[in-house]
Rosetta silent file (secondary structure, phi, psi, omega in degrees, C-alpha in Angstrom):
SEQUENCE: XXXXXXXXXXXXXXXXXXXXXXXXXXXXXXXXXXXXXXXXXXXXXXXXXXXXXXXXXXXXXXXXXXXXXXXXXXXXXXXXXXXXXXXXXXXXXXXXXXXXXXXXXXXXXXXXXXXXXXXXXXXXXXXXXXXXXXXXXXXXXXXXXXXXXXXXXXXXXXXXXXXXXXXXXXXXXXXXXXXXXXXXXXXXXXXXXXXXXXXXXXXXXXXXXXXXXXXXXXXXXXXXXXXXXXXXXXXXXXXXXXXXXXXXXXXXXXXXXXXXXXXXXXXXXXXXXXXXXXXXXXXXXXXXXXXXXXXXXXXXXXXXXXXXXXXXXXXXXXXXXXXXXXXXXXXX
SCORE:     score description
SCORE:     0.000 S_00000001
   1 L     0.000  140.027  179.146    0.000    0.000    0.000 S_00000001
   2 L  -122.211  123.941 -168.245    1.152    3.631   -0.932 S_00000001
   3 L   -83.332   86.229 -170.966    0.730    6.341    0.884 S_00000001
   4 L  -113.227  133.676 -175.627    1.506    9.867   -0.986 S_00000001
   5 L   -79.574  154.560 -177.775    1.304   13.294    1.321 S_00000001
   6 L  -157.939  158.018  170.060    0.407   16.251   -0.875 S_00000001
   7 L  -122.557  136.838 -171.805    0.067   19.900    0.595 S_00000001
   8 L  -122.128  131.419 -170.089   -3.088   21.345   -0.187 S_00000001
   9 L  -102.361  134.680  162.340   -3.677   25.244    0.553 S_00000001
  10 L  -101.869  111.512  158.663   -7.279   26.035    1.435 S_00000001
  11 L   -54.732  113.716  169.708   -8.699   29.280    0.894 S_00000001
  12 L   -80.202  153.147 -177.540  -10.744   30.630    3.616 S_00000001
  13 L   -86.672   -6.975  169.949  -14.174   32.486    1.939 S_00000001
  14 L  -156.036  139.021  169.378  -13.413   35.292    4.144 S_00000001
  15 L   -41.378  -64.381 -161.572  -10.192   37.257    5.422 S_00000001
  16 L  -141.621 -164.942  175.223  -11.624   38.673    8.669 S_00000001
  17 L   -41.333  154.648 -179.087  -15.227   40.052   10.187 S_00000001
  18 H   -80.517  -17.418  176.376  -17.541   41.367    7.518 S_00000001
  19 H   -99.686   25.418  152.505  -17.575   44.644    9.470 S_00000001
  20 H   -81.989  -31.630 -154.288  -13.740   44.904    9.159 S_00000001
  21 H  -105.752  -16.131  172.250  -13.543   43.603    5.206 S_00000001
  22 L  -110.554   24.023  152.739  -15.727   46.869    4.481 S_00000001
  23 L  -101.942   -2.715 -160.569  -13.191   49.316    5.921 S_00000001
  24 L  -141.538  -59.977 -159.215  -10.108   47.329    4.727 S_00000001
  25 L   146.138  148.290  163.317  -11.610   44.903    1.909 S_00000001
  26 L   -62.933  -53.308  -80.191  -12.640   41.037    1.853 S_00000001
  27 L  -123.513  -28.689 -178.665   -9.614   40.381   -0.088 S_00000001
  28 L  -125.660  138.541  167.135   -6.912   41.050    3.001 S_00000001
  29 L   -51.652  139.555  143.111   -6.225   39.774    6.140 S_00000001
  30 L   -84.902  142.379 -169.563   -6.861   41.834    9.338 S_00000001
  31 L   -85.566  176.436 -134.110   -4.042   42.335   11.894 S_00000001
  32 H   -91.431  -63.946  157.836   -5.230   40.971   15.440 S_00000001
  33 H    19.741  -90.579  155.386   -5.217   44.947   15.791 S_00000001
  34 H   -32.638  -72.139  171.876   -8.089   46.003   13.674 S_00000001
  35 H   -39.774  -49.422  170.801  -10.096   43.259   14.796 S_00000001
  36 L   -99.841   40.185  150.701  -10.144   43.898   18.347 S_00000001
  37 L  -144.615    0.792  170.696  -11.079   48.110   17.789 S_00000001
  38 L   -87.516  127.255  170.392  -12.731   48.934   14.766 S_00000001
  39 L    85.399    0.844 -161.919  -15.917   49.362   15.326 S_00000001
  40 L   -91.761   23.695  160.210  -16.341   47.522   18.820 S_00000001
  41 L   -84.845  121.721 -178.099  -18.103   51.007   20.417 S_00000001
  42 L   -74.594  149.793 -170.678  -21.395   49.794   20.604 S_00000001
  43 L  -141.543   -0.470  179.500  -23.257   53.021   18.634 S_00000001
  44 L  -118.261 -156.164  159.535  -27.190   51.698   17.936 S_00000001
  45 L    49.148   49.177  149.324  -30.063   49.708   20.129 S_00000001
  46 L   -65.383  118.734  162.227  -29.196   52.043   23.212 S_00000001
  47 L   -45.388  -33.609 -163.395  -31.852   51.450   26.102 S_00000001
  48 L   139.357  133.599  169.910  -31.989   55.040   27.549 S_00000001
  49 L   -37.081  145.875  176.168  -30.094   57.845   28.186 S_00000001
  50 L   -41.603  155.254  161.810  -27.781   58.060   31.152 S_00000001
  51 L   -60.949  -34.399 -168.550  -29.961   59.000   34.277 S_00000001
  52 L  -101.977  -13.394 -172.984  -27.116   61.479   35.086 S_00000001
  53 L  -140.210  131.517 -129.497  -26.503   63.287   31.884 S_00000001
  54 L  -153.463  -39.011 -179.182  -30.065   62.998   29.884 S_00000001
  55 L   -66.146  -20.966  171.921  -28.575   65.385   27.855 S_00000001
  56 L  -115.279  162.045  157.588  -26.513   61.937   25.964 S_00000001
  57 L   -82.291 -157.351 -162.083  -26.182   58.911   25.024 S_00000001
  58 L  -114.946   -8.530  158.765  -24.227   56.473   26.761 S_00000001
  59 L  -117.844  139.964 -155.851  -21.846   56.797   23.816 S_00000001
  60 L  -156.335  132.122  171.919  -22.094   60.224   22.586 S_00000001
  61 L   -91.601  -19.423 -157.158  -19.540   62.124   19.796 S_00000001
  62 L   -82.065   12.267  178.030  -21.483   65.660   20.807 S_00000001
  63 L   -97.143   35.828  105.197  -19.490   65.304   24.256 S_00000001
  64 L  -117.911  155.696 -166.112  -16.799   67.021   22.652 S_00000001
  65 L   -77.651  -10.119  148.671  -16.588   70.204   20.187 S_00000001
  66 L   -42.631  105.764  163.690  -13.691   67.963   18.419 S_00000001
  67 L  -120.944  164.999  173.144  -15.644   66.591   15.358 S_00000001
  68 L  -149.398  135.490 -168.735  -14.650   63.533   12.867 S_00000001
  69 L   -63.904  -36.186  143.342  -16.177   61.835    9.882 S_00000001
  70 L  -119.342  113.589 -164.461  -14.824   58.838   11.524 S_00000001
  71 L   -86.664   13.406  144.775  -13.611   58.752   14.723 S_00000001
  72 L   -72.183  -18.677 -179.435  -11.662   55.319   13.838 S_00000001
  73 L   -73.880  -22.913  142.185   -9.134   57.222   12.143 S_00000001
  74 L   -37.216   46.381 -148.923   -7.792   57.798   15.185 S_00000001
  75 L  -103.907  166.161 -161.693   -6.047   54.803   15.518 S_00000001
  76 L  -111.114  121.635 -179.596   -2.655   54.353   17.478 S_00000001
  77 L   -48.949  -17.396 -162.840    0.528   53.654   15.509 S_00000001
  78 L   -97.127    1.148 -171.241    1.906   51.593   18.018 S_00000001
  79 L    51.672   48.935 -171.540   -1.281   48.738   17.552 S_00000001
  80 L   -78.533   96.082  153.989   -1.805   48.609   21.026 S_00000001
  81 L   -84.921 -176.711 -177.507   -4.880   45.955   22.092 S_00000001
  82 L   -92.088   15.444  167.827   -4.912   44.506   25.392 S_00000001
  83 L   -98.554  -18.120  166.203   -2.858   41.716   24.561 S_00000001
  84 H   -69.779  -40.619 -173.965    0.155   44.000   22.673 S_00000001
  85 H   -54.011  -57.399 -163.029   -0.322   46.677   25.586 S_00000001
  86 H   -46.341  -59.920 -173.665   -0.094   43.893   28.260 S_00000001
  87 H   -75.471   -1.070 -173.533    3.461   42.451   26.848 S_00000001
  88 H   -76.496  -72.901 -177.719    4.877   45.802   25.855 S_00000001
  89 H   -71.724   30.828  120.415    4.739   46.700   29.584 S_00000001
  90 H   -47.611  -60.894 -176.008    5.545   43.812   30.755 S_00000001
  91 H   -65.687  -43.703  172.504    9.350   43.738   29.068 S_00000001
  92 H   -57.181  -71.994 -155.225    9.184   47.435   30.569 S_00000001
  93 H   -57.382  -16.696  175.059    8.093   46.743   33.788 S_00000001
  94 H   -83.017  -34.026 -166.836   11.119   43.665   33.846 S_00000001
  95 H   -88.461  -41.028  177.229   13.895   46.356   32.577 S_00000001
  96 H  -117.276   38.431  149.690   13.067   48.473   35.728 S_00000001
  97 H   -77.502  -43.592 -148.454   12.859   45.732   38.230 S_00000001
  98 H   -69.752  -30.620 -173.151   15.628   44.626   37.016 S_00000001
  99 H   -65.572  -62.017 -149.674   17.418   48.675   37.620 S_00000001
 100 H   -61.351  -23.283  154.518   15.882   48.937   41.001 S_00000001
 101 H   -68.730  -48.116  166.596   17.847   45.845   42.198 S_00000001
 102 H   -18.415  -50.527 -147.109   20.629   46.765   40.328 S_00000001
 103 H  -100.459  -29.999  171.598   21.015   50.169   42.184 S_00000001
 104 H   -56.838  -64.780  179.923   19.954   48.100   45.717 S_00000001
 105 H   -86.179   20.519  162.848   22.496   45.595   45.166 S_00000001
 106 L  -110.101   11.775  151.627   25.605   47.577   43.988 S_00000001
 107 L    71.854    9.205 -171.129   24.471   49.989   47.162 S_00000001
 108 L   -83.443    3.089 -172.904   24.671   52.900   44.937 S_00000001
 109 L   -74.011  -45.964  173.756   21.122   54.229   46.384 S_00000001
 110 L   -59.465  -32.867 -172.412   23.522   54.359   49.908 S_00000001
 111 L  -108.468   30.494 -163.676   26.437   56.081   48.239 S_00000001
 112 L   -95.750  149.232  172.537   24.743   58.503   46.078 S_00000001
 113 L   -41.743  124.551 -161.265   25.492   62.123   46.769 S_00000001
 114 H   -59.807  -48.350  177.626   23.555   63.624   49.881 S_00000001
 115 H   -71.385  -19.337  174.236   22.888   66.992   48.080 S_00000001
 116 H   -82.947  -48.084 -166.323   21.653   65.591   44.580 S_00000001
 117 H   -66.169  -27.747  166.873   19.389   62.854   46.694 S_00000001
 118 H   -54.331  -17.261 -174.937   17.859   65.681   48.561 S_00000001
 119 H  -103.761   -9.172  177.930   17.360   67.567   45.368 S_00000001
 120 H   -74.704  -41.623 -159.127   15.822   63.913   43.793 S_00000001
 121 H   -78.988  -45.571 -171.332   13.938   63.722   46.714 S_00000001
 122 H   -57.806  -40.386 -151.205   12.734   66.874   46.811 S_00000001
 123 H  -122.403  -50.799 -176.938   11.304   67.429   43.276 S_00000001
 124 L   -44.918  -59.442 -175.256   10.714   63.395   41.816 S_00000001
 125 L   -41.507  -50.623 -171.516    8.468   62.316   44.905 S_00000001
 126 L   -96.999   23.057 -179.975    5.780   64.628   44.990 S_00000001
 127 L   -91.917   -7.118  172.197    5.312   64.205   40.885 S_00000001
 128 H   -33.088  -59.137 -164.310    3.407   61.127   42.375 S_00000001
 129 H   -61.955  -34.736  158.787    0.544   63.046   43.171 S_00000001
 130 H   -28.582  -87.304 -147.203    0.755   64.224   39.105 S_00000001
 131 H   -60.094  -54.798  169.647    1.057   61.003   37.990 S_00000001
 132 H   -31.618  -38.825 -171.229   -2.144   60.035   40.252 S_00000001
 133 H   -97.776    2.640 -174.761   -4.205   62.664   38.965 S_00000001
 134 H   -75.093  -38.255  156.584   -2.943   61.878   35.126 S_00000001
 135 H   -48.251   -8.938 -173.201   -4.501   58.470   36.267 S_00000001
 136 H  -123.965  -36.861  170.568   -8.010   59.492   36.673 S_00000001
 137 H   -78.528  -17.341  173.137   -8.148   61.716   33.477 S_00000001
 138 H   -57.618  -39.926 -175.857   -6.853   58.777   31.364 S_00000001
 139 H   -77.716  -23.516  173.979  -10.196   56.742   32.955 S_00000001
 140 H   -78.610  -45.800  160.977  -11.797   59.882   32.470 S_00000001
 141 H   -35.288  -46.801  162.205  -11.370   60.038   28.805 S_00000001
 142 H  -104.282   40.626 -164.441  -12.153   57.108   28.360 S_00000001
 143 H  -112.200  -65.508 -162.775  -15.168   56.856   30.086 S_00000001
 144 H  -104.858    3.325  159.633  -16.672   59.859   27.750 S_00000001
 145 L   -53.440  167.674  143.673  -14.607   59.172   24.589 S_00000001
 146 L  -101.697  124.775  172.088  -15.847   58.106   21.106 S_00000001
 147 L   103.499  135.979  168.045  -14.385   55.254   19.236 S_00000001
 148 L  -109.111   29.468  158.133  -12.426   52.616   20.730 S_00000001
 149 L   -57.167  -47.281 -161.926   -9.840   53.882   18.456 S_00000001
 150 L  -123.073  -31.430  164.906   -9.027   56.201   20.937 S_00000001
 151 H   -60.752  -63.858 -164.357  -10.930   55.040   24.474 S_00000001
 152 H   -36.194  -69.878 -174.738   -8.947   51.932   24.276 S_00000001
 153 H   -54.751  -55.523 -176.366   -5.086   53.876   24.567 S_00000001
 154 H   -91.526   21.695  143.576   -6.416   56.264   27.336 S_00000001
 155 H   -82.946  -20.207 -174.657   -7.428   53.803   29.557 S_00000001
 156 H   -83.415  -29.695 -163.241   -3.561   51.973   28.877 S_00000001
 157 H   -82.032  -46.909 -168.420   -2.432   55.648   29.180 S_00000001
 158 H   -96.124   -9.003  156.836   -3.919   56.513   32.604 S_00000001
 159 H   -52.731  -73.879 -173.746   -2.988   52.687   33.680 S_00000001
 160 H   -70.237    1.039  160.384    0.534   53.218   32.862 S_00000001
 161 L   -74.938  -14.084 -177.793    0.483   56.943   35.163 S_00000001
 162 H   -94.895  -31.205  165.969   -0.429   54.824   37.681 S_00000001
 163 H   -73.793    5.178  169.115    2.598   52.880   37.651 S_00000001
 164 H   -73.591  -41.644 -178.261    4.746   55.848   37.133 S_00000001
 165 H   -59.095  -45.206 -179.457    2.970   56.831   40.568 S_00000001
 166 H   -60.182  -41.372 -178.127    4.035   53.662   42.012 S_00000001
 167 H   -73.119  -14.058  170.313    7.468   54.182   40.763 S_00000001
 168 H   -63.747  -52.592  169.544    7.796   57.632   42.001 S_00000001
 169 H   -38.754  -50.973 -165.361    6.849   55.976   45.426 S_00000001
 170 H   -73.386  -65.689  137.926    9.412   53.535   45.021 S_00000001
 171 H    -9.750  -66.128  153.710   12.049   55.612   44.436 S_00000001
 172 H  -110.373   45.425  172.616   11.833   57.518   47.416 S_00000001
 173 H   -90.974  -69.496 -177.951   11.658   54.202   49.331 S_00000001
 174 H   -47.799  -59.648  166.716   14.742   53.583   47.569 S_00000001
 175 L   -76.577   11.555 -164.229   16.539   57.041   47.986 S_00000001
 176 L  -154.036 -149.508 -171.903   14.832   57.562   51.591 S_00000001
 177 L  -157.854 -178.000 -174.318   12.188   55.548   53.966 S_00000001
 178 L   -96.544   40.694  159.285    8.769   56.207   54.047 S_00000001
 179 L   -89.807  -23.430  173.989    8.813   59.812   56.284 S_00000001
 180 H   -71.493  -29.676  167.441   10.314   60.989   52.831 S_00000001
 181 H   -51.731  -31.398  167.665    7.307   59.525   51.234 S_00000001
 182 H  -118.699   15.960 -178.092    5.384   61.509   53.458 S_00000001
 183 H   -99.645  -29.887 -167.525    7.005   64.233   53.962 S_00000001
 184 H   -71.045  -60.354  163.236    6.810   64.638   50.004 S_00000001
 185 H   -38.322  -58.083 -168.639    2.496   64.694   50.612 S_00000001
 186 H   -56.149  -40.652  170.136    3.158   67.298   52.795 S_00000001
 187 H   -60.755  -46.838  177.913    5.017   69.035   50.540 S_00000001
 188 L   -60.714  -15.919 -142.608    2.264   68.535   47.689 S_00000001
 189 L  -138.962  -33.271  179.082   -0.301   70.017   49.844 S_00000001
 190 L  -130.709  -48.294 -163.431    1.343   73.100   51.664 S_00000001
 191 L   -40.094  135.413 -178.522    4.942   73.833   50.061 S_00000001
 192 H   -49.909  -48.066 -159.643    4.464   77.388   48.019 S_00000001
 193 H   -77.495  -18.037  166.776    6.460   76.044   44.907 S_00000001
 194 H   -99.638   -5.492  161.149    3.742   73.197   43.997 S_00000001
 195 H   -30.255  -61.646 -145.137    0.694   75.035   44.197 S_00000001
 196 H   -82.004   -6.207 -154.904    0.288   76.455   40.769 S_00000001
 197 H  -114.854  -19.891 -176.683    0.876   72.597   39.563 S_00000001
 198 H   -66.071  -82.343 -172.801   -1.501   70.930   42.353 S_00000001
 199 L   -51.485    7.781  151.600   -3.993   73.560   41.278 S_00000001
 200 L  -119.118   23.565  145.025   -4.198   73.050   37.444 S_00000001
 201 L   -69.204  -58.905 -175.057   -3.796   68.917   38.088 S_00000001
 202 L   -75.599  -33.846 -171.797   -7.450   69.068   40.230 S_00000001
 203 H   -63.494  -33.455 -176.932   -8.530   71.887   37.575 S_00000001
 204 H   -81.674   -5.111  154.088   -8.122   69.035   34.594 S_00000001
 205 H   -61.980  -21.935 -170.145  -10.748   67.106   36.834 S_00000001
 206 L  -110.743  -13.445  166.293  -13.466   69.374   35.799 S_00000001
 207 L   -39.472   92.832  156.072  -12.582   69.475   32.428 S_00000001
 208 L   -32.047  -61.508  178.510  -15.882   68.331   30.237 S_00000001
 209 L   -91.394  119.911  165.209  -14.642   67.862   26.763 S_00000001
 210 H   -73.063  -28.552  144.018  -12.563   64.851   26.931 S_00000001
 211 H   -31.725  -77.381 -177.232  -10.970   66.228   23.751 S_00000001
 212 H   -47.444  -38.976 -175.241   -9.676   69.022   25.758 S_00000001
 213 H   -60.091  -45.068 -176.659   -8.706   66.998   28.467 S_00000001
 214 H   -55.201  -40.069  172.002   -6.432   64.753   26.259 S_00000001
 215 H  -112.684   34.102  105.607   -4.835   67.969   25.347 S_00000001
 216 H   -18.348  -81.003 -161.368   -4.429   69.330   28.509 S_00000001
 217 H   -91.891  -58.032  178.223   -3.220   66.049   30.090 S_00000001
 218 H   -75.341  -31.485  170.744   -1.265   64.191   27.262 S_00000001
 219 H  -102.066  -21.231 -179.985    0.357   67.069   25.194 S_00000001
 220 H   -81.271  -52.175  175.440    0.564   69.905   27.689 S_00000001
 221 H   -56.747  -85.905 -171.848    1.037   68.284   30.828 S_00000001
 222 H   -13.037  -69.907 -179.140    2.921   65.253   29.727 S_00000001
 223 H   -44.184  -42.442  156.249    4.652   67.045   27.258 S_00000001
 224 H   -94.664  -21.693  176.521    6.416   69.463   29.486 S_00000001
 225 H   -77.320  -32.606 -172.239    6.860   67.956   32.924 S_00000001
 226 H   -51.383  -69.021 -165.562    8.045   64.499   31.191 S_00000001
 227 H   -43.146  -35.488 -174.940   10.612   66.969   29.136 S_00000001
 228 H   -75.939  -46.796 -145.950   11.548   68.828   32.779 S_00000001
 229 H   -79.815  -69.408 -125.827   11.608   65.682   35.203 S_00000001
 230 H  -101.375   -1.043 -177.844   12.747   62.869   32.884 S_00000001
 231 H  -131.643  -56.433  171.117   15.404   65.043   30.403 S_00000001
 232 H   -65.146  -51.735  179.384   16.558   68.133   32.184 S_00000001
 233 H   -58.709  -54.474  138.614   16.556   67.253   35.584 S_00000001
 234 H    -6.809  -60.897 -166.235   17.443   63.701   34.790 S_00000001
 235 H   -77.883  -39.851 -167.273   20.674   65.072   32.998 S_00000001
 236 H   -77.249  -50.754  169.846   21.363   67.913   35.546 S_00000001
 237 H   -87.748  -28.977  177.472   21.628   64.701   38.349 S_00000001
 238 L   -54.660  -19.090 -136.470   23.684   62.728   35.902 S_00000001
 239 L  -107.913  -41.452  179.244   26.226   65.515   35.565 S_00000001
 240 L   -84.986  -41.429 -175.095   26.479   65.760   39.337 S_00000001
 241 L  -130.672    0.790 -171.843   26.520   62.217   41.105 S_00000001
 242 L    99.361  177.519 -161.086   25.844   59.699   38.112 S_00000001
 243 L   -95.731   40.528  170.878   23.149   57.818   36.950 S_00000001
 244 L   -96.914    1.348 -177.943   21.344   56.394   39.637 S_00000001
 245 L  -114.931    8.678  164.207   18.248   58.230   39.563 S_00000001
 246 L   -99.106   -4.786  135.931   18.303   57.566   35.731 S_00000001
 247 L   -21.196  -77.927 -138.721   17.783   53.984   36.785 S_00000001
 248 L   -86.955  -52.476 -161.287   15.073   54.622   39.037 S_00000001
 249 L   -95.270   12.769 -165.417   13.429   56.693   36.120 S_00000001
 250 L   -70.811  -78.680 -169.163   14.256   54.563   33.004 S_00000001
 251 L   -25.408  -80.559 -159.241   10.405   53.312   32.807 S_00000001
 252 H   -42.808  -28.184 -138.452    8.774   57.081   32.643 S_00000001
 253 H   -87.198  -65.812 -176.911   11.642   58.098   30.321 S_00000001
 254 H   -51.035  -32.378  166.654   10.845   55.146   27.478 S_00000001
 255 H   -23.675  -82.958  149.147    7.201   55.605   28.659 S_00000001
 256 H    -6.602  -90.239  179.544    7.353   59.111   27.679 S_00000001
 257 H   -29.539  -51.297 -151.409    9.267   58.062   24.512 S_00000001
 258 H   -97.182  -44.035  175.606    6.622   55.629   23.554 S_00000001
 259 H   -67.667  -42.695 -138.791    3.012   57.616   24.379 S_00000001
 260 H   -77.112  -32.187 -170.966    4.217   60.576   22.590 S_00000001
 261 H   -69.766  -25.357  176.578    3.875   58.474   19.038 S_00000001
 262 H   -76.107  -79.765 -162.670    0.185   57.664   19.880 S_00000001
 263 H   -26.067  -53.744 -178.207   -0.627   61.421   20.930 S_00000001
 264 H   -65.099  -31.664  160.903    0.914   63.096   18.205 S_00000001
 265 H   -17.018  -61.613 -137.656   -0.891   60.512   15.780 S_00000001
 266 H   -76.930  -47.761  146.924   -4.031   61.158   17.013 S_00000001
 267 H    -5.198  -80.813 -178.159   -3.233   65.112   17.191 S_00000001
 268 H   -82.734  -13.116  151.253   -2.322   65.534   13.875 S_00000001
 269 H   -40.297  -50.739 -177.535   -5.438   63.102   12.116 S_00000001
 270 H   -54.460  -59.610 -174.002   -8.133   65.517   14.722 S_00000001
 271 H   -66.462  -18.431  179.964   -6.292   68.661   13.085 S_00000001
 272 L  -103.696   34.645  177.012   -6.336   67.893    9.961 S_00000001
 273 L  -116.058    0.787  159.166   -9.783   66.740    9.478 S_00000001
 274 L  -169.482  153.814 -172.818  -11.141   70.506    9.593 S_00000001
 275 H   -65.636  -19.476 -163.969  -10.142   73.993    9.889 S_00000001
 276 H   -84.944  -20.285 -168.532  -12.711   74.362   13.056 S_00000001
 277 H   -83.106  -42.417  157.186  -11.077   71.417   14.622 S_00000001
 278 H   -75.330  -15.271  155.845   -7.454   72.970   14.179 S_00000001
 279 H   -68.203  -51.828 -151.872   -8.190   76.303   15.726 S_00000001
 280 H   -61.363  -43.899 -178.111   -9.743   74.576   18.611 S_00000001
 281 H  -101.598   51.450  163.124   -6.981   72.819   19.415 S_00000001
 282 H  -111.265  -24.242 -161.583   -4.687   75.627   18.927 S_00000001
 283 H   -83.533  -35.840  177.192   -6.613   77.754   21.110 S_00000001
 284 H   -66.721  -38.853 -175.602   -6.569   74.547   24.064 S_00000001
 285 H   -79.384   -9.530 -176.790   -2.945   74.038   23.624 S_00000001
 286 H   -93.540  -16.687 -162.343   -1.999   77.926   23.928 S_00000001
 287 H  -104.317  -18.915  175.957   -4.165   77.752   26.723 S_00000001
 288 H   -84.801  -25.794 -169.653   -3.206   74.729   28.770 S_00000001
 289 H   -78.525  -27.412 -169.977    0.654   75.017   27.803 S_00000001
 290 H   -62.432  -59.292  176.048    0.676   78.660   29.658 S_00000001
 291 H   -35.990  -63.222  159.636   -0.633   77.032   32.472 S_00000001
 292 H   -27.150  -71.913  152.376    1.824   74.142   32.330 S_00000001
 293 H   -17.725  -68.725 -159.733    5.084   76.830   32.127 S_00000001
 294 H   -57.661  -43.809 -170.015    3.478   78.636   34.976 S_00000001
 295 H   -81.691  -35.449  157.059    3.090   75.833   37.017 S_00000001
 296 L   -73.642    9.841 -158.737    6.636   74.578   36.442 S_00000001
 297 L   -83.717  -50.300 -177.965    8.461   77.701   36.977 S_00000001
 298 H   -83.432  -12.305 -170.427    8.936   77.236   40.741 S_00000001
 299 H  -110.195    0.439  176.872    9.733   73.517   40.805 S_00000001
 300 H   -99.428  -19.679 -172.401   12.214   74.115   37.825 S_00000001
 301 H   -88.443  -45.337  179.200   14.413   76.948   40.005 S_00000001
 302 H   -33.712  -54.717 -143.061   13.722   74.272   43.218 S_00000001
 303 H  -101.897  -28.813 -155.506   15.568   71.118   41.370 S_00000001
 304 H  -111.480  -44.761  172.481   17.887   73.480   38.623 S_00000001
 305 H    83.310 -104.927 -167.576   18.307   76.885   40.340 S_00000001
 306 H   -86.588  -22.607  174.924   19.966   79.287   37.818 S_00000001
 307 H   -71.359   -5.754 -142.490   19.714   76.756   34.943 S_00000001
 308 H   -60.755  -77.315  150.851   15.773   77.020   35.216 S_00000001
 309 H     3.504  -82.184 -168.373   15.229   78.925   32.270 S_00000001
 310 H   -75.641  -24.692  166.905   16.934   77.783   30.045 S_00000001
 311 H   -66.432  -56.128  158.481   15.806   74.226   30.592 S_00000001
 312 H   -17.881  -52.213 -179.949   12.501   75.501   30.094 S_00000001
 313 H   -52.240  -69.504  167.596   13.474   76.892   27.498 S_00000001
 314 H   -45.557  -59.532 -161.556   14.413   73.200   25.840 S_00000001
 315 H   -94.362   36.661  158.777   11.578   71.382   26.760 S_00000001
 316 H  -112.792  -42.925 -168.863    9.342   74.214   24.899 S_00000001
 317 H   -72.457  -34.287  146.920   11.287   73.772   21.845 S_00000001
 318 H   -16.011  -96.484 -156.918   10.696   70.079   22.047 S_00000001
 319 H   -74.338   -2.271  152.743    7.472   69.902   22.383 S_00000001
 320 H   -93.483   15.458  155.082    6.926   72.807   19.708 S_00000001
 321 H   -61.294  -39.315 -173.447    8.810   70.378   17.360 S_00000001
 322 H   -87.882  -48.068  175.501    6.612   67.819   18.309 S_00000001
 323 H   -31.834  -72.349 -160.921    3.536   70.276   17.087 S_00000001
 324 H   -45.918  -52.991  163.599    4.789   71.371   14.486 S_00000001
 325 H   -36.261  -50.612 -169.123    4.852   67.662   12.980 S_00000001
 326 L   -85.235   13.845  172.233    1.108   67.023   13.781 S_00000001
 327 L    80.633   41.106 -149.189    0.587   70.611   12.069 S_00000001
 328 L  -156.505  155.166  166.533   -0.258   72.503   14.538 S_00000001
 329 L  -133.847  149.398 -175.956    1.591   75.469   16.644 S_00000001
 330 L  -146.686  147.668  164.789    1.429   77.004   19.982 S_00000001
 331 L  -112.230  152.449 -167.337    3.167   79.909   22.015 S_00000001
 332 L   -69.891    0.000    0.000    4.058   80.123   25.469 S_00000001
């Protein structure tokens, strides 16, 4: 008896979902990507309006002045679902386990320079409270988004602030105990020089248009305190005792690095899908970045002293670099 093996290719009769093959085509595969966010906002058969806002649906595009013919085009360059998101930070979250023992078991958290950890301590710790409240507008956004083009990433977005928060914590565990930990609350709450930055963090709570908020929280905020904490200061302690608090900070800085490609995405697709949509968010970004500047002015002389300025100075040209790309400009 003879046996002969043959390889036979089978044609599937369809690539992917049918309500995937008529944004993309029958004719091509969908990446895992597509499949789990186009179109997955539920947007008909709604029961009744919210109880609390009457004024909406329970998915609603009219909750922001931000309009789009499709608000899928907003989709994030990096393909994040929750099974890419999950292992990307994962490999992160292993790269700065791995630094925080690193700097524990080489002792350099014991031998690091008394006057830099006091100036680490001083200005890293109480960016916690930041990162905390960057956590509740990411849930907020996506609570009162459209599209899960764009819900999906700012719920990953206000996830990963909360582990920045943890790592802030951690940090001055690591450079300190925990009376620095609380001494840093203390600071957040009474010191003069964190006011203006407490008080436009809780101001971005009341924020309505979740549009606004995103640019508010991801390009103004982000954009300059990442650029202050995680490049100037960051550099400014390298220069003085070495690179142990760029250890301790490695996560926010590829964080940083890594968010910035979805925001400006989405940024320049919003502006360029009408002229009413790119004044608006020229007029939110002129008006949230003064507020950002202002509020970093005293905690940049705190950590830099005479250099303040001019670091300032850098992480404006940055992030109007970063603008400029998505087509869009702003002044201080």
């Amino acid at each position: 008896m003879q046996i002969d093996l043959r390889t036979v290719s089978i044609e599937p009769l369809r690539q992917t979902f049918d309500h995937i093959a008529a944004r993309i085509g029958n004719d091509k595969a969908a990446s895992r990507y597509l499949e789990a966010t186009m179109d997955v906002q539920p947007d008909v058969n709604f029961h009744y309006r919210p109880t609390w806002d009457p004024a909406h649906e329970i998915f609603d595009a009219s909750r922001t002045a931000i309009t789009m013919k499709d608000w899928y085009a907003l989709k994030d360059p990096r393909q994040f679902y929750y099974g890419t998101y999950t292992a990307s930070r994962a490999r992160m979250q292993e790269t700065a386990e791995a630094d925080f023992e690193f700097v524990e078991s080489r002792g350099l958290d014991a031998s690091y320079d008394d006057a830099a950890r006091r100036t680490a301590l001083d200005f890293y710790v109480p960016l916690r409270h930041v990162a905390w409240g960057a956590n509740m507008n990411g849930a907020s956004m996506c609570a009162y988004g459209y599209g899960t083009a764009i819900t999906q990433p700012c719920l990953y977005q206000g996830m990963d602030q909360l582990g920045i928060a943890q790592y802030l914590t951690r940090l001055g565990l690591t450079l300190g105990d925990q009376a620095e930990v609380q001494f840093a609350k203390k600071a957040w709450l009474e010191q003069p020089q964190w006011q203006e930055l407490r008080r436009l963090v809780e101001d971005t709570w009341v924020v309505k248009d979740w549009f606004e908020l995103f640019v508010a929280q991801n390009v103004a905020i982000d954009g300059l305190l990442s650029g202050l904490a995680y490049t100037e200061v960051d550099q400014a302690l390298n220069q003085r005792a070495g690179s142990t608090v760029s250890l301790l900070t490695r996560f926010q800085t590829e964080w940083f690095a890594d968010s910035s490609k979805w925001v400006d995405a989405c940024l320049k697709v919003a502006a360029a899908e009408n002229p009413q949509n790119k004044a608006l968010l020229q007029q939110w970004l002129a008006h949230w970045r003064g507020r950002v500047m202002t509020a970093l002015q005293p905690i940049a002389q705190q950590a830099l002293g005479a250099d303040a300025d001019a670091a300032l100075a850098r992480v404006s040209a940055r992030l109007d670099a970063r603008l400029a790309k998505a087509g869009l400009v702003s002044s201080n």
